[in-house]
C-alpha positions in Angstrom: 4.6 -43.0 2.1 6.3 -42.1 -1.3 3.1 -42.4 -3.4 0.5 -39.9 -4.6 -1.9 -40.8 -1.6 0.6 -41.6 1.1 1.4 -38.0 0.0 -1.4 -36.8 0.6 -1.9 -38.6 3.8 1.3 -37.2 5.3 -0.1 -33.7 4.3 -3.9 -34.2 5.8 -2.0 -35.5 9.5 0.7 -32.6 9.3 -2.1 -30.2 8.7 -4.5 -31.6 11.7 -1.6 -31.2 14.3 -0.1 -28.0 13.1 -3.1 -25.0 13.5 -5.8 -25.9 16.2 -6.8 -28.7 18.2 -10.1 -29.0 20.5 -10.9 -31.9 22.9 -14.3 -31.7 24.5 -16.4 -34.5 26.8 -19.9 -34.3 27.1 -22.0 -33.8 30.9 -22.5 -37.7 30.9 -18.7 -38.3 31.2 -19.3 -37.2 34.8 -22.2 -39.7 35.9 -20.1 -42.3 34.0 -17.0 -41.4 36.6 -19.9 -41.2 39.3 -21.2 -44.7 39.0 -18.2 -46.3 38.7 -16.6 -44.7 42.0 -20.0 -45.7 43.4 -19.4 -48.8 42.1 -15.4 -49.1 43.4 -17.7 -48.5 46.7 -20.5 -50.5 46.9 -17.6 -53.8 45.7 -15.5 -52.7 48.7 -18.2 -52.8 51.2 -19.8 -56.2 49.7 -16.0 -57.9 50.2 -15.8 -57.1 53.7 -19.9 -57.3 54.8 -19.3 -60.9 53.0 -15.6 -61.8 54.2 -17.1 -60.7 58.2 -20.0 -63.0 57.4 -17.6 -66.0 55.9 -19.9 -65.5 52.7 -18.5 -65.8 49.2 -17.3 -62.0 48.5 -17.6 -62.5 44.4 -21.1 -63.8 45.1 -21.7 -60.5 47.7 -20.5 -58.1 44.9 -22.9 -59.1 42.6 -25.6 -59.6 44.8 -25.1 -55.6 45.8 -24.2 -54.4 42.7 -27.0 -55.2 41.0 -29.4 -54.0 43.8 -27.9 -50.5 44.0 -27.9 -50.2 40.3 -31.0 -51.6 39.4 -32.8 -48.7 38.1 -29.5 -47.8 36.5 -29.6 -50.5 34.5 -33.3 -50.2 33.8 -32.7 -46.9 32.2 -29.8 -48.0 30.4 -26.2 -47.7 30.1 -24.3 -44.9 27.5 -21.1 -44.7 26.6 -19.6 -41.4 27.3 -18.8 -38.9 24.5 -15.7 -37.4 23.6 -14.8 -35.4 20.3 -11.8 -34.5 18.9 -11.1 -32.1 16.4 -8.0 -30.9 14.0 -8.6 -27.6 11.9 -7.0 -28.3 8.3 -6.6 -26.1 5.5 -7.3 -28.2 2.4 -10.8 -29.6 2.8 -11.2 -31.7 -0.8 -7.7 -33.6 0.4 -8.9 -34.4 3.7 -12.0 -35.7 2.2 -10.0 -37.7 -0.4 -8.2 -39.1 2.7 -11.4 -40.2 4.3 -12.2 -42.3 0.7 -8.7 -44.3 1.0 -9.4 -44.5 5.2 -12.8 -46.2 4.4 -11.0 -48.7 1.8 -8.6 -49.6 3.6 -10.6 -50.6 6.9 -13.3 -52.3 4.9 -11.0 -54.6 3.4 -9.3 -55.2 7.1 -12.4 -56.1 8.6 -13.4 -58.3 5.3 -10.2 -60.4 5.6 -10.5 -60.6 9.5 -13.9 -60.1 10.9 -16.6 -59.4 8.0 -19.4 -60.1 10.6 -18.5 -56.2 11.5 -17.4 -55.1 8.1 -21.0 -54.2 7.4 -20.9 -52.0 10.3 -18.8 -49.5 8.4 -20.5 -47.0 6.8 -20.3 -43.8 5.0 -23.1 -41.2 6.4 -24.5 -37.4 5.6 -24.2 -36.0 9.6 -25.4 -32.2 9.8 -24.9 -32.0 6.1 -21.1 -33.1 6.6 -19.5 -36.6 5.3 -18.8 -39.0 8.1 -16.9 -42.5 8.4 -18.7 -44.2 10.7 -18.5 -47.8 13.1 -21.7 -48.7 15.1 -22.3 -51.5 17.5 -24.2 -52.4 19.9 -24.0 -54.8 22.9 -25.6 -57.5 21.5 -23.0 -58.3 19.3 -20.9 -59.6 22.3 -20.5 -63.5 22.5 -23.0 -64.0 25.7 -23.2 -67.5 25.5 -19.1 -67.8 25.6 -19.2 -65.5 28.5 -22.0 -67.1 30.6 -19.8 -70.3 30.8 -17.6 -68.4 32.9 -19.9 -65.4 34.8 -19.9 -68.9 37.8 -20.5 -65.5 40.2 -24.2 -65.1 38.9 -27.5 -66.7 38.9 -29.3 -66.7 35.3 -31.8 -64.1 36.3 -28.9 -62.3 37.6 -27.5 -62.9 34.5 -29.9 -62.0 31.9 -30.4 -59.0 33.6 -27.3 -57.4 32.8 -27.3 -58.8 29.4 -30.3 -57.3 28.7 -29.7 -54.0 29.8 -25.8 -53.8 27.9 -27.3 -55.4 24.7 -29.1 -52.2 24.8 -25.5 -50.4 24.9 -24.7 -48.6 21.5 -21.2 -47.0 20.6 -20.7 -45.2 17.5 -17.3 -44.1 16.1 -17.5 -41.4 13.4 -14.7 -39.8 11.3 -15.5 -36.9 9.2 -14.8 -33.6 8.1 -16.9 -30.4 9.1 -16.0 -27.2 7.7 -12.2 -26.6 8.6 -12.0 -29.3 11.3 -11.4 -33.2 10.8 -13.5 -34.6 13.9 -13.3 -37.7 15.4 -15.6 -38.9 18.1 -16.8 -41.6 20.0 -19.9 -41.7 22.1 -23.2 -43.5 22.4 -24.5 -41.9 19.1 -23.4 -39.4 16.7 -26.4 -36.7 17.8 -24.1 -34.1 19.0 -22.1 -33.9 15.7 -25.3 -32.6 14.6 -25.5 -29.9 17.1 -22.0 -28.6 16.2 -22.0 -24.8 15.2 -25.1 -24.5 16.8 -26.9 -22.6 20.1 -25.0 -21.3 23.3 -21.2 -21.1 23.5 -18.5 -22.5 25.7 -17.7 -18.6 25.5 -21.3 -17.6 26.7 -20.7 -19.0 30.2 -19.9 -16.7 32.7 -16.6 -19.1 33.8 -14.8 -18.4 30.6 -15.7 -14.3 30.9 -12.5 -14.1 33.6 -10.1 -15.2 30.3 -11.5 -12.5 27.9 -9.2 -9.8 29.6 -6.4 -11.5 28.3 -8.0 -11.9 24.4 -5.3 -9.6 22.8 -2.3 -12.0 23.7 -0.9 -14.6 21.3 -3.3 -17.2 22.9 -2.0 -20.6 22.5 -4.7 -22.7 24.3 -7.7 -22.1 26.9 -9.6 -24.8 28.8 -12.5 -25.3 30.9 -13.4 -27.6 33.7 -16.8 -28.0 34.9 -17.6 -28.0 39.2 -19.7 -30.8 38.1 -16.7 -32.8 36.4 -14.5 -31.3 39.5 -16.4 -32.9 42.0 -16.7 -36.0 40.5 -12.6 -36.6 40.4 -12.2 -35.2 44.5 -14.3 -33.1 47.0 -14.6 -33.0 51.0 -17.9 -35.5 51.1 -15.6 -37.9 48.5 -12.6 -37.9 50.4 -14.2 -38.4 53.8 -15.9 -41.7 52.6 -12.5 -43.2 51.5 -11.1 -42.9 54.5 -14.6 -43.9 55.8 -14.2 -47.1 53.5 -10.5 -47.4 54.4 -11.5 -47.5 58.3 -14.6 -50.1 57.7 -12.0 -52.4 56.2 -9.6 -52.3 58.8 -12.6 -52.6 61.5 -13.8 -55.8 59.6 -10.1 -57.2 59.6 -10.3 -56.9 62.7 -13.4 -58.9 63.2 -15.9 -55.9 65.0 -19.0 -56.5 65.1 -21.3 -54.7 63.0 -23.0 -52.5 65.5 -19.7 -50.9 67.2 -18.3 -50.8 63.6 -21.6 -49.1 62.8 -20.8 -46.3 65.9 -17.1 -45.7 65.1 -18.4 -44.8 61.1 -20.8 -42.4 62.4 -18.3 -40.6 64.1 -16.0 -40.9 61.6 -18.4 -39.3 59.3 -19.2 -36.3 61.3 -15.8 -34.8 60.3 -16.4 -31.9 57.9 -13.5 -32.0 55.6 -14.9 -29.1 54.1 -13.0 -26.8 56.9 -9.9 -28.3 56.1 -9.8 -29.2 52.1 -10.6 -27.2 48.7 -14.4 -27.4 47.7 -14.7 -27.9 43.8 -15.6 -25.3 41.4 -15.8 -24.3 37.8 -12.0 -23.9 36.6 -10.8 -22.0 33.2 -7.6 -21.1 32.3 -6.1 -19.3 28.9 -2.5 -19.3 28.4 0.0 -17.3 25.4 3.5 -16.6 24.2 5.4 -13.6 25.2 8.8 -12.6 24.2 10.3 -14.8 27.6 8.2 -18.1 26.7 4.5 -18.8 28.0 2.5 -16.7 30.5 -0.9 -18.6 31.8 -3.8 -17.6 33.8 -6.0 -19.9 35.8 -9.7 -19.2 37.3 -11.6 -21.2 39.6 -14.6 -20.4 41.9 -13.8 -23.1 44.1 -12.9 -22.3 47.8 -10.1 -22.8 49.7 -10.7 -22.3 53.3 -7.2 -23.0 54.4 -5.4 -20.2 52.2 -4.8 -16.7 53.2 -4.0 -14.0 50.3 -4.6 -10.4 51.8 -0.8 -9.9 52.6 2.8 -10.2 50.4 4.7 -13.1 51.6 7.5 -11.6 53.3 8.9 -15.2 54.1 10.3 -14.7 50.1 13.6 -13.1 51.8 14.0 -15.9 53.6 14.0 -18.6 50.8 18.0 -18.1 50.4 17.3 -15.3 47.3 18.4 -17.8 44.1 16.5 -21.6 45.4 16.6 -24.0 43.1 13.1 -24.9 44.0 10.2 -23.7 46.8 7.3 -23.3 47.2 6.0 -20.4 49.8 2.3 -19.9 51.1 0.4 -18.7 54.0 -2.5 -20.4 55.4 -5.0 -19.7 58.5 -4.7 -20.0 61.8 -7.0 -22.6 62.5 -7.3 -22.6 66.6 -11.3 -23.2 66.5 -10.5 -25.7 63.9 -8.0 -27.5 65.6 -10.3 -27.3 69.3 -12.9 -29.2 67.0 -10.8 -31.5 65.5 -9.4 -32.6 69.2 -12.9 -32.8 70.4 -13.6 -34.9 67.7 -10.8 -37.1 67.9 -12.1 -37.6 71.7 -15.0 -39.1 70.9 -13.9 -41.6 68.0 -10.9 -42.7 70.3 -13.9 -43.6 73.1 -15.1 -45.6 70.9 -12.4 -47.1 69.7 -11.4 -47.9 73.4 -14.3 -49.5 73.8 -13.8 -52.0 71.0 -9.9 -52.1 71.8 -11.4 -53.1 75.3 -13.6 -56.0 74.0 -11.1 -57.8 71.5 -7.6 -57.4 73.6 -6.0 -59.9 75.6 -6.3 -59.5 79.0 -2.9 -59.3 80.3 -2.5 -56.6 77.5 -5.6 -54.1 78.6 -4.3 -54.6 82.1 -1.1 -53.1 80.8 -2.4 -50.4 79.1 -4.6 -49.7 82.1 -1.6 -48.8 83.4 -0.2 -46.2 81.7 -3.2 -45.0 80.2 -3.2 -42.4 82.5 0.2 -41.3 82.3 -0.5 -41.4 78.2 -4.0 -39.7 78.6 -1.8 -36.5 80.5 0.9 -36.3 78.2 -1.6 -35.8 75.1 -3.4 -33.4 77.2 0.2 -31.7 77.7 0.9 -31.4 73.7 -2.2 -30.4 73.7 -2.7 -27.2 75.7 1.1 -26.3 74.1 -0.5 -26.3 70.7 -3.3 -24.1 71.9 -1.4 -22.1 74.3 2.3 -22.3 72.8 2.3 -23.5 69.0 -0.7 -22.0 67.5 0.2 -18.3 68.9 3.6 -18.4 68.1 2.9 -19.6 64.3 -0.1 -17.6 63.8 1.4 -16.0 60.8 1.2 -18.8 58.8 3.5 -18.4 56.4 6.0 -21.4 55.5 7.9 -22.4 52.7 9.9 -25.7 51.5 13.0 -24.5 50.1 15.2 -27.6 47.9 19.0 -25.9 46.7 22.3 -27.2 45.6 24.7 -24.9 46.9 26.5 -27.2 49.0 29.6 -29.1 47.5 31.4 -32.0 48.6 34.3 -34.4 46.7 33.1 -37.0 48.8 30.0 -37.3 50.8 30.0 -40.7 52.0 33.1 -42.2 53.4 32.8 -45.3 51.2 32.1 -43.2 48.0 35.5 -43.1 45.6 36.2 -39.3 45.9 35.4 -37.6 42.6 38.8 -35.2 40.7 35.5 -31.9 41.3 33.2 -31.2 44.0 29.8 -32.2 43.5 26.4 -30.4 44.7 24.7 -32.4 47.0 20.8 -32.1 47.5 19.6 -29.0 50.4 16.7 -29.8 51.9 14.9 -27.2 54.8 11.8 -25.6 55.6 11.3 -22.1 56.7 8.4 -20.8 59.2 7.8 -17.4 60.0 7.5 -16.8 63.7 5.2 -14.3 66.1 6.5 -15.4 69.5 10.1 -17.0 69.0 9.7 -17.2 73.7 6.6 -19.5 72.9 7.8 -21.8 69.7 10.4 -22.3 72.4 8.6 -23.4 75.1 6.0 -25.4 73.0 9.0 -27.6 71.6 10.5 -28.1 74.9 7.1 -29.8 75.6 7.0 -31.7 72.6 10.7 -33.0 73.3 9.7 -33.7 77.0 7.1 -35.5 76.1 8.5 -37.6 73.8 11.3 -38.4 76.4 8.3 -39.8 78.5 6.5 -41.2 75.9 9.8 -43.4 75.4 9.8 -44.3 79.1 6.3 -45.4 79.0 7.0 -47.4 75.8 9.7 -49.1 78.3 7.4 -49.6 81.0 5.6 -51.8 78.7 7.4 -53.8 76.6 10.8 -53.9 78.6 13.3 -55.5 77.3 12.0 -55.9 74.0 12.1 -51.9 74.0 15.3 -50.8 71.6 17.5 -48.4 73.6 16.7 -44.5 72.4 18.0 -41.7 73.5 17.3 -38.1 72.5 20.8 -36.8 71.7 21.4 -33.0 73.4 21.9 -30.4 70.6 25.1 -28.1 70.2 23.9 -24.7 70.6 25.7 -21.6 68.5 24.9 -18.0 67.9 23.5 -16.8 64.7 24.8 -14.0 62.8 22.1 -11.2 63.2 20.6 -13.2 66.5 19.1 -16.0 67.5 20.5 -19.5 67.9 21.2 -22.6 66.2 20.8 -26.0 67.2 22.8 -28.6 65.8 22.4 -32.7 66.3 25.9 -34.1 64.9 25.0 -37.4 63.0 27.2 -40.7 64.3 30.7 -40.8 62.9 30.3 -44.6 62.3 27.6 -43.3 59.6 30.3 -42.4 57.6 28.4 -38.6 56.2 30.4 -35.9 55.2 30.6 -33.2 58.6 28.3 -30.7 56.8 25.6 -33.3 57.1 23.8 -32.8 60.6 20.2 -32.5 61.5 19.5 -28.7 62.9 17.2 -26.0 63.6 17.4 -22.3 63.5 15.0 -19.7 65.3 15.3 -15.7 64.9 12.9 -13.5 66.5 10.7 -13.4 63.3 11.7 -16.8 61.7 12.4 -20.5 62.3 14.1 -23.6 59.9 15.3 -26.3 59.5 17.2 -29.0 57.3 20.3 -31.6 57.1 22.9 -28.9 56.6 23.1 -25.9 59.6 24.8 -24.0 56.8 21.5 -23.9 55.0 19.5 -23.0 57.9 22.2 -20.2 58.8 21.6 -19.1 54.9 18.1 -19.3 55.1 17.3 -17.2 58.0 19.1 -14.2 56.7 17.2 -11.6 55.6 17.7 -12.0 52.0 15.4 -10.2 48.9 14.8 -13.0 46.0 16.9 -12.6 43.3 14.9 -14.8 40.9 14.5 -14.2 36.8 10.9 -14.1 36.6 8.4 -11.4 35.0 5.9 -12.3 37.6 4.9 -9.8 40.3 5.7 -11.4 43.7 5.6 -8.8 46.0 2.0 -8.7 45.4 -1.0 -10.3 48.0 -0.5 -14.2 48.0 -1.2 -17.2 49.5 1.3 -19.3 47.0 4.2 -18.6 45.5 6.4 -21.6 43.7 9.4 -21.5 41.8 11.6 -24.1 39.6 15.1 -23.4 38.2 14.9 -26.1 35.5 18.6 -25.1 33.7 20.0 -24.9 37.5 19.3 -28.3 38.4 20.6 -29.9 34.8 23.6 -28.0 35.7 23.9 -29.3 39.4 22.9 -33.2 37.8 25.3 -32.7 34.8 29.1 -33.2 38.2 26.9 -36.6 38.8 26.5 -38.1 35.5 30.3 -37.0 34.8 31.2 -38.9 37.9 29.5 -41.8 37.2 31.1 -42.4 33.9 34.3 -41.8 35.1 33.3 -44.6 37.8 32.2 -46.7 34.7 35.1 -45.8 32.4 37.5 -46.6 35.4 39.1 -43.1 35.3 38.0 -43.1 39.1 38.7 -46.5 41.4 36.1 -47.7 43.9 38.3 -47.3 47.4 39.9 -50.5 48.6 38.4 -51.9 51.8 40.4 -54.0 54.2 39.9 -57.3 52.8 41.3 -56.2 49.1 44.4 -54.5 50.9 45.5 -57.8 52.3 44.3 -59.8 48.8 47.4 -60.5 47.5 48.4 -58.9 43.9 51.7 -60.7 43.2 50.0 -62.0 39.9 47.7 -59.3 38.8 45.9 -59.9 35.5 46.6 -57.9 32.3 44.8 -54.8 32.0 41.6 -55.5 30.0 40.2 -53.5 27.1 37.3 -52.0 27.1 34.3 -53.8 27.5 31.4 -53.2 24.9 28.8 -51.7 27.6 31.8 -49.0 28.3 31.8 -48.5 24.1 28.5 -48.2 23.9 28.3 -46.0 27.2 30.7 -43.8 25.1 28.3 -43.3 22.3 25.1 -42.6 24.8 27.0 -40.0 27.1 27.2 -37.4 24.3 23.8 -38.0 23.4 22.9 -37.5 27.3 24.7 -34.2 27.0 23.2 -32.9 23.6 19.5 -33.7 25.3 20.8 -31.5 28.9 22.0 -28.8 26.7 18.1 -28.8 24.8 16.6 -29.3 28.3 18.1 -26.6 29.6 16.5 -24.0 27.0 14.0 -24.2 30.0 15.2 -22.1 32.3 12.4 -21.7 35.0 8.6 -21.6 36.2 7.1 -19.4 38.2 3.8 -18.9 39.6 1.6 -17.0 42.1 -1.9 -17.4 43.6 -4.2 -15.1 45.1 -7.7 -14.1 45.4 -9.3 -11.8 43.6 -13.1 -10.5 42.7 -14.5 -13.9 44.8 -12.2 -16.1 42.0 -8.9 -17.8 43.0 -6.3 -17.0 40.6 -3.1 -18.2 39.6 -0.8 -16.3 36.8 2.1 -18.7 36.0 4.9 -18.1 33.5 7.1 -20.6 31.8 10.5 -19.2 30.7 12.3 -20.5 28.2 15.5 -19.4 26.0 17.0 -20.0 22.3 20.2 -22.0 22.9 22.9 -20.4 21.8 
């Protein structure tokens, strides 16, 4: 490192990761992630066609694989391209550096492998120097791996040698005007393209960032539909669980036709309705005087999401949350009728089937309670159209996490600590348009889950465990409304602040583990958060993360544990170690090496909470805007002191 060219080295990497960096992937990365999904498929369905037909299921893959990629393979394989590149400032050191990279690889591949060492050459690219590494597929030992491909015939076999020996990858390492590329792809053809022809900046995804040009832009990206849909979409998700189904079905041994029916079905779902369809996604992000601001952009749709209001359900968050996350979707009663009616019809099916492979003495069971089951569904069912869906039809709701709850000792077992420590706040929060029907659907729910555990009695008798729905303690709320409160067991040993409960105002509903966060949460209460970002604005999402609030609510715990550790704090004596008996106790012994080196790391722990917490929050807001989705996030971070 001390020499003249380690020098120089040090220099060249220091310059590549100081100034700019780009990353790009070429179109073909996405048919590469296409085939081998397709491929993840096609081996799942082989294993259980061939495990159903007590056929070999490494022989099936095979067999299918190379039918449904046939033509693949007959066109050719290609590795997919990626390119890297670091802007530099000194070119004629960088290009020194390349020199000394060659030498020093050449004569690593001439000790250890010199059939590849002629591989490595030095090339003229666009006009630009390159290091480059070419191979090719033939080069791999086929005759070592045929001994152990036992899974394929030799036609089978030569077929996919012949189409990988085709295979070419080529590394290249070179500089090209200010930037020190490095890529890796099936050929170096695009590093002669580089500089040339349309922009990323010509397409009309990346015009949505241009408004925010004049900042102190620190990075932008882009993310094609095509690559978008290729990771997740409606059609993608609804043939994993398709897939997920079909195995479960062949577990169970149906036969191929009703398997066949219940698929069919299952694939008439249109996700679509329910889940984010893909689109073109750009994003730019700068500094500002409070840290990082960033802007995302994405035609993609989001049928569920709902952005034409302000979320009022932010004064309901408890004004200073630790963490939450607030967003209002659609009321989706037309969905919800189709989704039942859908439902319907696979469970027919599915009866059927059940109906075929049970025992007998089980169907005749469920014969008779089917009924009774059949009108309790139907029950829940007309209180979420009649009760649930009116009364939430709003649709705002927000997951709230908070530490303002302290405790010296939470769990009767737990030594008590010398401070109170925060313990983790947990609720959600619902606005509310009919607080007469929320009521009256949940009574239905609760009812029917009383029967439901009757029925489940019925059945299985004695074998059923006792449960029993314990009644809730009912209290005013400050302002109105009431709170209902399910005390936990004493024998669990929780501190008293720790009970399940719900809340419900006229206009707003929550719950949690702690009624005094509930109580909290449903007061009307502005939010008092440190963020530059307008939130009183149309949304569908708003989140929020106090980073330097939480160290400071984990920082009691660590402290408590090391006093645990150090033995400043004894474990509580249970009854056996009362009655031990201690009329020859042992000499006090010194400190163990794991406590002296605990002492060494603790500080250490400290001095990385007190950097952490330079970070003092995130915050960020969606909405829709001009037919684009768009969400303005900022990072805020501060100078310790």
């Amino acid at each position: 490192i001390e020499s003249p060219a380690g020098q120089d080295a040090v220099g060249v990497v220091h310059e590549m990761f100081s100034d700019e960096i780009f990353a790009y992937g070429s179109n073909n990365i996405v048919e590469t992630i296409k085939v081998l999904m397709e491929a993840n498929s096609v081996a799942r369905s082989a294993r259980l066609e061939a495990t159903a037909a007590g056929e070999d299921p490494g022989k099936a893959v095979v067999d299918k694989m190379l039918a449904r990629f046939k033509d693949q393979l007959d066109k050719g394989l290609k590795v997919p391209t990626m390119t890297l590149g670091f802007r530099i400032k000194d070119k004629e050191r960088a290009k020194r550096e390349l020199d000394e990279v060659h030498s020093l690889l050449r004569n690593v591949l001439d000790e250890h492998q010199p059939d590849l060492a002629a591989h490595l050459q030095r090339e003229q690219i666009g006009g630009h120097e390159f290091l480059t590494f070419r191979l090719d597929g033939s080069m791999i030992p086929w005759e070592e791996i045929r001994e152990k491909a036992n899974d394929f015939d030799e036609d089978q076999f030569n077929e996919i040698k012949d189409a990988v020996s085709k295979l070419t990858v080529a590394i290249a390492l070179g500089i090209e005007d200010e930037f020190v590329l490095l890529s890796v792809g099936a050929s170096t053809d695009h590093l002669e393209k580089i500089g040339q022809g349309p922009t990323l900046a010509d397409q009309p995804a990346l015009k949505p960032i241009q408004q925010h040009a004049g900042e102190r832009v620190v990075a932008i990206s882009y993310v094609s539909k095509a690559f978008m849909e290729s990771l997740g979409s409606p059609q993608k998700t609804m043939d994993d669980i398709a897939g997920g189904i079909e195995e479960a079905l062949v577990q169970a041994k149906v036969d191929e036709d009703d398997r066949k029916t219940i698929l069919d079905d299952v694939r008439a779902l249109d996700l679509s309705k329910f889940m984010p369809v893909p689109g073109d996604v750009s994003a730019i992000a700068f500094l500002t005087s409070r840290g990082y601001e960033a802007y995302q952009y994405t035609n993609s749709k989001r049928p569920m999401m709902e952005s034409d209001k302000p979320l009022t359900i932010l004064n309901h968050v408890g004004g200073t949350p630790l963490v939450m996350l607030a967003s209002r979707s659609k009321n989706g009663l037309d969905d919800y009728v189709k989704l039942v009616d859908w439902f319907k019809r696979v469970a027919g099916h599915a009866e059927k089937i059940a109906e075929k492979k049970a025992d007998s003495d089980d169907w005749e069971k469920y014969q008779k309670i089917r009924g009774q089951g059949i009108e309790l569904l139907e029950r829940l069912d007309k209180a979420n159209r009649e009760q649930m869906f009116p009364a939430l039809a709003d649709g705002q709701g927000a997951l709230v996490v908070d530490f303002t709850a302290k405790s010296q000792k939470w769990f009767e077992k737990m030594p008590p600590a010398r401070k109170p420590l925060p313990m983790l706040e947990l609720a959600f929060v619902a606005s509310v348009n009919d607080a007469e029907k929320l009521r009256e659907g949940l009574k239905t729910y609760i009812d029917a889950g009383k029967e439901a555990i009757k029925l489940a009695k019925e059945v299985h008798g004695e074998e059923m465990p006792k449960i029993k729905l314990p009644t809730p303690v009912v209290s005013d709320l400050e302002g109105g409304g009431k709170l209902y409160t399910y005390p936990l067991p004493k024998e669990w040993g929780l501190d008293p602040q720790v009970a399940i409960n719900a809340g419900l105002t006229s206009t707003f509903g929550a719950v949690s583990w702690m009624p005094l966060t509930t109580e909290r949460l449903l007061k009307d209460k502005p939010l008092e958060i440190d963020t530059s970002i307008k939130l009183d604005r149309p949304a569908a999402m708003v989140t929020h993360i106090e980073f330097a609030k939480s160290i400071d609510a984990i920082r009691p715990w660590i402290n408590y544990g090391l006093d645990i550790a150090t033995g400043k704090i004894k474990p509580q004596k249970g009854k056996d170690d009362e009655e031990s008996d201690d009329s020859d106790p042992k000499p006090p012994e010194g400190p163990s090496p794991a406590m002296l080196q605990m002492g060494m790391i603790i500080p250490q722990v400290q001095q990385f909470l007190d950097v952490a917490s330079a970070m003092k929050s995130a915050t960020s807001v969606s909405y829709e805007e001009n037919g684009m989705w768009v969400t303005h996030s900022e990072t805020h971070i501060e100078d310790l002191k």
